[in-house]
C-alpha positions as a Markdown table, in Angstrom:
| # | Residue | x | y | z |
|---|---|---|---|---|
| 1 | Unk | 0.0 | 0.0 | 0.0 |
| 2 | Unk | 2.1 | 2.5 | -1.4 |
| 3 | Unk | 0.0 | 5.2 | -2.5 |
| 4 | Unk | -2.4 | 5.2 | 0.4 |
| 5 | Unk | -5.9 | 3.6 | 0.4 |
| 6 | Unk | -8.7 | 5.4 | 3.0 |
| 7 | Unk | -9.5 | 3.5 | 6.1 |
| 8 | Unk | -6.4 | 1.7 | 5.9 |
| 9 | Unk | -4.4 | 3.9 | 7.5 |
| 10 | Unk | -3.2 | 1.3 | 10.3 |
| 11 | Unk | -2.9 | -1.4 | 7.9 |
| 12 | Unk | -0.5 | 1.0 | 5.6 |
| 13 | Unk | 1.7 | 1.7 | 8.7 |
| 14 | Unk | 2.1 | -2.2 | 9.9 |
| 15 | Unk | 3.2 | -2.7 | 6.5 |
| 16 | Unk | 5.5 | 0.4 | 6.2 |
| 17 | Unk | 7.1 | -0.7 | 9.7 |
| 18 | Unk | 7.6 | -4.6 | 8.2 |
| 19 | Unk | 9.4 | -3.4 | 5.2 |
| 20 | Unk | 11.2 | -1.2 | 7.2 |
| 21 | Unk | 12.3 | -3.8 | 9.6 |
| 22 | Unk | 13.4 | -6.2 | 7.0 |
| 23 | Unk | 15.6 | -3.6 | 5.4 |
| 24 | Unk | 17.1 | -3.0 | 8.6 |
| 25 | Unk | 17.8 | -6.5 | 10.1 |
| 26 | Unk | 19.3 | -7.6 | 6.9 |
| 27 | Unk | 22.1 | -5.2 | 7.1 |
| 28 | Unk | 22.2 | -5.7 | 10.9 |
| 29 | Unk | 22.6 | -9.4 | 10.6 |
| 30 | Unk | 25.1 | -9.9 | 7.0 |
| 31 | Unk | 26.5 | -11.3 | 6.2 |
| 32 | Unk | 26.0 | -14.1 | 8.4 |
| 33 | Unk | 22.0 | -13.9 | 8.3 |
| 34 | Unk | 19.5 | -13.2 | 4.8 |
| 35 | Unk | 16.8 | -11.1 | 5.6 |
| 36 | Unk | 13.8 | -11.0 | 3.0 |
| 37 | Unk | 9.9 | -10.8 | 2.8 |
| 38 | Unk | 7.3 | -11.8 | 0.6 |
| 39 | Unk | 4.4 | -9.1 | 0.4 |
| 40 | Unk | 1.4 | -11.3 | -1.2 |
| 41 | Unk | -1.6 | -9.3 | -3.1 |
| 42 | Unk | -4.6 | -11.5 | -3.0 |
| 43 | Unk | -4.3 | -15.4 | -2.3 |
| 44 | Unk | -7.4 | -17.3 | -2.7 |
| 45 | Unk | -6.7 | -19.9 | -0.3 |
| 46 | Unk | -8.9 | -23.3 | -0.7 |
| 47 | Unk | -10.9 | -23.5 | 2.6 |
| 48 | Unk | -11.7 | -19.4 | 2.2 |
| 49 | Unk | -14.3 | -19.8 | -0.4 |
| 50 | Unk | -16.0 | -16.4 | 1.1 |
| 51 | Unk | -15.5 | -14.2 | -1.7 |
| 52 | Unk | -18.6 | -14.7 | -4.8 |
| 53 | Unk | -17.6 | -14.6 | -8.2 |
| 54 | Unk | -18.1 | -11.2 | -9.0 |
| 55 | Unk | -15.2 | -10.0 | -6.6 |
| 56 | Unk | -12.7 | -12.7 | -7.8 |
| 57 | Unk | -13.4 | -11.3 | -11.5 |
| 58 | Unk | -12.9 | -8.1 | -10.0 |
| 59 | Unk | -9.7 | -8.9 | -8.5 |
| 60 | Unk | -8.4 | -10.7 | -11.3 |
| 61 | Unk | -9.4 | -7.7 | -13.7 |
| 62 | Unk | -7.1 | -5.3 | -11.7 |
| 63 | Unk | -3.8 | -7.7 | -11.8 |
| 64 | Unk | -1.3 | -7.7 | -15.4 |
| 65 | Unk | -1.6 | -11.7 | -15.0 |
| 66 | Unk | -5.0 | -12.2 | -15.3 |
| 67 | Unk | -5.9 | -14.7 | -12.7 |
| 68 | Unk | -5.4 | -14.5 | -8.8 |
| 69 | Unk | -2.9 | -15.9 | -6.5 |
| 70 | Unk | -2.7 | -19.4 | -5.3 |
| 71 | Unk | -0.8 | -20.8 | -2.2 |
| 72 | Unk | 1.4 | -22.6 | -4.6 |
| 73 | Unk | 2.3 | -18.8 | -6.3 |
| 74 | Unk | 3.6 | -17.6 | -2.2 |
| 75 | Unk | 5.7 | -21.4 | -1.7 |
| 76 | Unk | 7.2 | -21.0 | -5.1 |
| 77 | Unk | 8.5 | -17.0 | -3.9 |
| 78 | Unk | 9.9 | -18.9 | -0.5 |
| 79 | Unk | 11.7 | -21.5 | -2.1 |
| 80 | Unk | 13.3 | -18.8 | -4.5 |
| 81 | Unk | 14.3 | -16.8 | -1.7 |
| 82 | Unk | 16.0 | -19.7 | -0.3 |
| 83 | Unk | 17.7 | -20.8 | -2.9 |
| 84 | Unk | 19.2 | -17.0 | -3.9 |
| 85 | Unk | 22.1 | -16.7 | -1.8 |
| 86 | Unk | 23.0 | -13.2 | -3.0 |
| 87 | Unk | 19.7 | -11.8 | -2.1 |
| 88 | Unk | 19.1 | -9.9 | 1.3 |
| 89 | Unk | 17.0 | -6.7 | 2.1 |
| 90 | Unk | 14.5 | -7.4 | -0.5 |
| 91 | Unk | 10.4 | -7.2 | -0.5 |
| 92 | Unk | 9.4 | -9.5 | -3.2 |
| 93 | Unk | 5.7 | -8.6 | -4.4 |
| 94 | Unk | 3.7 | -11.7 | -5.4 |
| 95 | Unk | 0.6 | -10.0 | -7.0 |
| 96 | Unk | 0.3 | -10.7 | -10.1 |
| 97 | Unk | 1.3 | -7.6 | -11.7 |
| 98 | Unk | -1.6 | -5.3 | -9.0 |
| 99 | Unk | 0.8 | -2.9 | -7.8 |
| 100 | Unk | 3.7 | -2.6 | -10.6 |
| 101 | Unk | 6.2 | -0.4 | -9.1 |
């Protein structure tokens, strides 16, 4: 939530502060430690199944991919995080394309 969204004024600041903090550790803790996150955009988890079809087309209308995220999509950003061992500091975006930027 980069360019601010109304009524999510907390939200924006817990996710400011968690960007900030892995910035932070991972040059407090290299070389010896890699510090990354993964910021997912909207993952339509199996046993959610609240949202109605007309708000899953409307998420998937607003993402460059086309389609929403699956649990596999967030597992797949983990394991390349782990395996990249020249990587630290970094907020890897899995949304599809939502928020390019």
């Amino acid at each position: 939530v980069s360019s601010g969204i109304p009524e999510y004024s907390l939200y924006a600041a817990a996710k400011a502060a968690l960007e900030s903090l892995t910035k932070s550790l991972a040059k407090e803790l290299a070389p010896y430690v890699r510090i990354n996150a993964i910021a997912p955009g909207i993952i339509l988890w199996p046993e959610e199944g609240g949202l109605d079809e007309e708000k899953k087309a409307e998420i998937v209308n607003k993402t460059a991919l086309g389609r929403h995220g699956e649990p596999n999509d967030i597992a797949s950003a983990a394991y390349l995080l782990y395996r990249s061992t020249y990587m630290t500091g970094q907020i890897l975006k899995i949304d599809g394309g939502r928020s390019p930027g």
